[in-house]
N, C-alpha and C positions, 0 to 999 in steps of 0.2 A: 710511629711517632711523627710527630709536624716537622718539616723541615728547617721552618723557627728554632728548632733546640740547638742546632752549632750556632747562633747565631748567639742565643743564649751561650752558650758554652764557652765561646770567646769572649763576650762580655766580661764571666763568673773568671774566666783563668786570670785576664787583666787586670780588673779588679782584687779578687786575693793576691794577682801578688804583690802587688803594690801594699797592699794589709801588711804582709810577713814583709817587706822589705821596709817599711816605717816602723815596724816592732823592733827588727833588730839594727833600724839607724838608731833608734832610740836607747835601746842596750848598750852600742857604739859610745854614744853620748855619757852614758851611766862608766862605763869600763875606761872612758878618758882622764875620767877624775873619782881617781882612788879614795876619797875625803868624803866621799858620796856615802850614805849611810845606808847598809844592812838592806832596810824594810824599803830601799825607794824601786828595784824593781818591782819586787812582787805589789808594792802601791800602784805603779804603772799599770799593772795586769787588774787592779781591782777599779782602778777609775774609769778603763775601757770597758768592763761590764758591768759598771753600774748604770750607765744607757739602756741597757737591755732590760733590763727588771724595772725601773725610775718609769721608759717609755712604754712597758707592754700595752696595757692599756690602752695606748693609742696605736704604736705601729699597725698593729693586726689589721685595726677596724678600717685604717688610712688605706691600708696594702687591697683589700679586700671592695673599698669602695672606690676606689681610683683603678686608670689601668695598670696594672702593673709592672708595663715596660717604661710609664713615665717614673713613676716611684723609683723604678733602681736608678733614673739620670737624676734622680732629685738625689738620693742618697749617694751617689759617686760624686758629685758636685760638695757636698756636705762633707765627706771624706778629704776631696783637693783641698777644701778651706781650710780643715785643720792643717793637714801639711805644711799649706804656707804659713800658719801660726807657727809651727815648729824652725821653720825655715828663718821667720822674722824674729826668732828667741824666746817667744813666747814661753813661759816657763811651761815643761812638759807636761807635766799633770794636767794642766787647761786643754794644750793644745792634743792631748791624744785623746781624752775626756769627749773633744769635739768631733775627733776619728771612728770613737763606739757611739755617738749619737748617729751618724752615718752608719756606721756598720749593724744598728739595731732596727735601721729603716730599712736596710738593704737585703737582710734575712729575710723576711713575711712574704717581700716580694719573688724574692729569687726560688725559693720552694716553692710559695706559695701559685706560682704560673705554671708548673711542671705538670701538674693534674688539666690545665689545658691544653698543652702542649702531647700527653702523652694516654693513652687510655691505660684501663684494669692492668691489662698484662705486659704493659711494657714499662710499667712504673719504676717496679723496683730497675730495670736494665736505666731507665731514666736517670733514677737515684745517683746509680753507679756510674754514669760516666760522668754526672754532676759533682759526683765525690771524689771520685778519681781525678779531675780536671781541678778540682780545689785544692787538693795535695797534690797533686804536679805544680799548682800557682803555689804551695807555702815550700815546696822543697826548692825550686828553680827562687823562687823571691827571698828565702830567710837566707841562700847563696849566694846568690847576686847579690842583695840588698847589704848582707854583712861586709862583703870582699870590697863593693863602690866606696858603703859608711868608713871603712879604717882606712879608706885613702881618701874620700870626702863627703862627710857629711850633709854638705847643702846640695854638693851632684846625686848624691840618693836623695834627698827629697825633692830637688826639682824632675827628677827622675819618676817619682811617683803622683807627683802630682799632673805629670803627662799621662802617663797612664790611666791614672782616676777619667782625665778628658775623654780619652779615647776608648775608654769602656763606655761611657755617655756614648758618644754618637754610635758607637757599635749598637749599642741599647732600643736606637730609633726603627732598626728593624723587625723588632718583635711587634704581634699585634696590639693592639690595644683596646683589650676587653676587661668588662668589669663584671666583678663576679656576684654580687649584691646591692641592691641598694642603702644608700644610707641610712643606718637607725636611729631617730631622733632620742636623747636623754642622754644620761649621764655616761658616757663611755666609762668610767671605772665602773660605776655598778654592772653597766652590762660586760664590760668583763669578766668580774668575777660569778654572775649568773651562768655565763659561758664556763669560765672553769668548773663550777660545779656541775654542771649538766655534761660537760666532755667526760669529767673523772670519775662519774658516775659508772662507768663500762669499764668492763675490768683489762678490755684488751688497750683501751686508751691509756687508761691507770699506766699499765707495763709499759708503753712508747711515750709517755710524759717521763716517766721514773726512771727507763732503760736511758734514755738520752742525758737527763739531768747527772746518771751516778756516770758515764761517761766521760763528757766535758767537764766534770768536776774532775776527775783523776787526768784527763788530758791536761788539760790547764795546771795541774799542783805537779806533775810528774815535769811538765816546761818549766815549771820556775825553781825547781827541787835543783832540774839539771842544772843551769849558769851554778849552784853551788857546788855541785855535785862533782864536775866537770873538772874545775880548776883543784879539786880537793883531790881527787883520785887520780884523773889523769894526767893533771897539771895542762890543763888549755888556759889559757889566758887571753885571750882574744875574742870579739866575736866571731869570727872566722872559722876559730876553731871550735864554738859551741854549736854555730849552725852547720856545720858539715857533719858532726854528730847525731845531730838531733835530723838528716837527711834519711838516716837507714830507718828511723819513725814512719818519716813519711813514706820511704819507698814501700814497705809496709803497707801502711796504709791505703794504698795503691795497690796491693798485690792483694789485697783481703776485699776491697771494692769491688775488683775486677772479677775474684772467686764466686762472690756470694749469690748472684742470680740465679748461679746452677745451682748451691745447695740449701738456700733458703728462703723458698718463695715466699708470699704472702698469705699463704692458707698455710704455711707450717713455722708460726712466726716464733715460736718456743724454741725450738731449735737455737733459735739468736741467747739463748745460756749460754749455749758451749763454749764458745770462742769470748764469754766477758769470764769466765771464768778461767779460761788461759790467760785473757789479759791479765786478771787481779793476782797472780801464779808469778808471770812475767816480770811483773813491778817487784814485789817480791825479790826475782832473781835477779834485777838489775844491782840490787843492793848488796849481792856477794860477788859482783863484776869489780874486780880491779886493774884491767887491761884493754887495753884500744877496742882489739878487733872483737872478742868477747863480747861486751858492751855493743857493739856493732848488731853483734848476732841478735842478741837480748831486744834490744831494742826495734831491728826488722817485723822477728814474730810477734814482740808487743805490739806492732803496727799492725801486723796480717790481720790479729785476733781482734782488735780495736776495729778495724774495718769492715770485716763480717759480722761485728753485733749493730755498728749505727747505721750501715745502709736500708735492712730490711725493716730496720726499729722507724728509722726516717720516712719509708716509703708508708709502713701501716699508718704511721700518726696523717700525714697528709692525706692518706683516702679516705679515714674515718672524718678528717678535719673537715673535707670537704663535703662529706654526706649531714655535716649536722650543723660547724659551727663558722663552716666558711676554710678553707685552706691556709690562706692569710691570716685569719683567727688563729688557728691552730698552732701556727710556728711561732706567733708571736707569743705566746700561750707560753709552748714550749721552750721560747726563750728566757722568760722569767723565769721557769723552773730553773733552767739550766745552768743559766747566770747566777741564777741566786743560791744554787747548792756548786757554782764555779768559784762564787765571792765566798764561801765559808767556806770551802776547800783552799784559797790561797790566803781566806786571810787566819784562818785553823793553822796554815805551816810559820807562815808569817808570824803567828805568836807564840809557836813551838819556836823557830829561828830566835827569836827573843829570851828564850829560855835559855839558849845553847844548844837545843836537842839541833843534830847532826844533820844533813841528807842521808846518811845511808841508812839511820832508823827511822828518818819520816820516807824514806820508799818502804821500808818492811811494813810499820805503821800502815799508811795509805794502799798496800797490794790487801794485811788482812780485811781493812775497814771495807774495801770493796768487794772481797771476797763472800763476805757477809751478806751485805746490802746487796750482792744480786741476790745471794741465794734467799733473804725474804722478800723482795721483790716475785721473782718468778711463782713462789710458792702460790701467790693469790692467781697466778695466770690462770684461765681453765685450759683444758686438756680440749677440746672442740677446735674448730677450724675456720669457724666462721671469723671473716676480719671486717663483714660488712654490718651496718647500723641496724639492728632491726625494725623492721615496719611496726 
């Protein structure tokens, strides 16, 4: 691998964490005033990826025709500005609305440079310390950032918006190569031409799909918990949700770090096993009524959550790169993922309207995923090939 990637590395850890430490100022914010209604976080969660789906179209083609070590200081600059909307009062919904416009420019790039950065065989190892370093940014950032916000909220966000800065200049030391040239016409149609010719392959199929049923249950499992949390365990704090939601990410971190040795990229089927402990997991969180319990529960939901998205991450970027551009690809993957994240949060959100509980929409959300991998995987083939054929 290029020497470039800690360089990368440091950038991606500053940057997330400054993400998770504005997420849970912004929780802070919602949990200060009890008057606050029902649906306004899981709204928070749905106007930060509505960027991601609104922009794919363009992020990909931008990430892929530009270098894309300016792109991530264009999108960390983009992130600071919402900040300080937040900071000036801005009502939240605008001002973090502005945060996933940034964080939709900042994905295509930050993947999408790793297939320069890294050859065939060190992709996935790539993946994983990519991944590993973003969950070390949201577990050290939704801690920090929760523990600053309940003692001050404009010192967590002036606090990230340094950070955002200084991922920028960190940023200036990656190369600056462009991976295609510009294509003249309609960036939506050629998007969706790109999507149809990606989905076309049945191994791309499974790494748009694998990822999408993922962050959809990542995301609805985040926002289940602030309910979940205060109902069971009686936390009431942000403090006390993001120190919970910590054994997730340690997790998460501990299934990054496994997965190079047991699931390369020629045995990419494999990545079943561990989403189908995860949808098992969700599951058991829903008969957890005790601290440490819940603790456990939610670690190995992390392990298993970590060993299906890094080797899913890495196949979708080498196929991205062999056909429709790397940057293409994740941006691609971002619309999937968003947009089956925005019906997953806003699916519980209208369950929460009903009355229906957390601990039936975790039982709920473990079957519905349990499913949806297993007809997912069904189309995989049995073969090994993870490259484009000629």
């Amino acid at each position: 691998m290029s020497k470039h990637i800690y360089s990368l590395l440091i950038a991606q850890f500053l940057s997330a964490f400054a993400d998770n430490a504005i997420l849970f100022t912004v929780i802070a914010l919602v949990m200060q005033h009890p008057e606050a209604p029902g649906w306004y976080v899981p709204a928070l969660q749905s106007v930060f990826l509505v960027a991601f789906v609104l922009l794919a179209p363009w992020v990909g083609t931008f990430a892929d025709n530009q270098a894309k070590s300016r792109v991530l200081i264009i999108a960390n600059l983009i992130k600071a500005a919402g900040a300080g909307l937040l900071l000036l009062k801005v009502e939240p919904l605008i001002a973090y609305c502005i945060v996933g416009v940034g964080a939709a420019l900042y994905s295509p790039a930050k993947y999408g440079i790793l297939p320069e950065l890294a050859r065939h065989d060190c992709l996935v190892k790539a993946n994983s310390w990519i991944e590993g370093s973003t969950i070390l940014a949201i577990l050290t950032g939704m801690v920090v950032g929760a523990k600053v916000a309940d003692y001050s909220t404009s010192w967590a966000l002036l606090g990230t918006i340094a950070l955002f800065l200084i991922s920028a200049a960190t940023t200036v030391l990656l190369p600056s190569n462009v991976s295609r040239k510009e294509v003249t016409g309609s960036k939506v149609m050629q998007f969706f031409q790109e999507v149809r010719s990606f989905l076309s392959l049945p191994r791309s199929r499974f790494a748009v799909l694998g990822a999408s049923l993922f962050w959809a249950a990542a995301a609805c499992v985040r926002v289940i918990i602030v309910a979940w949390a205060p109902l069971v365990l009686m936390s009431h704090n942000a403090s006390d949700i993001a120190n919970l939601t910590l054994f997730l990410a340690l997790g998460i971190i501990a299934g990054s770090a496994l997965v190079p040795h047991l699931i390369p990229l020629e045995h990419l089927r494999r990545a079943r096993i561990p989403a189908y402990f995860m949808a098992l997991l969700i599951m058991g969180l829903g008969f957890t009524d005790e601290i440490w319990p819940a603790r456990i529960v939610l670690f190995l939901m992390g392990t298993a959550g970590g060993m299906f998205i890094v080797p899913v991450n890495a196949a979708l970027q080498e196929l991205g790169q062999q056909s429709i551009g790397s940057g293409g690809a994740v941006a691609m993957q971002n619309f999937f993922q968003n947009a089956a994240m925005l019906l997953s949060v806003g699916g519980y959100t209208f369950a929460a309207s009903l009355r229906v509980g957390p601990i039936e929409a975790l039982l709920a959300l473990g079957a519905l995923l349990l499913l949806t991998i297993f007809l997912v995987v069904s189309r995989l083939p049995n073969n090994q090939a993870t490259t484009i054929p000629e």
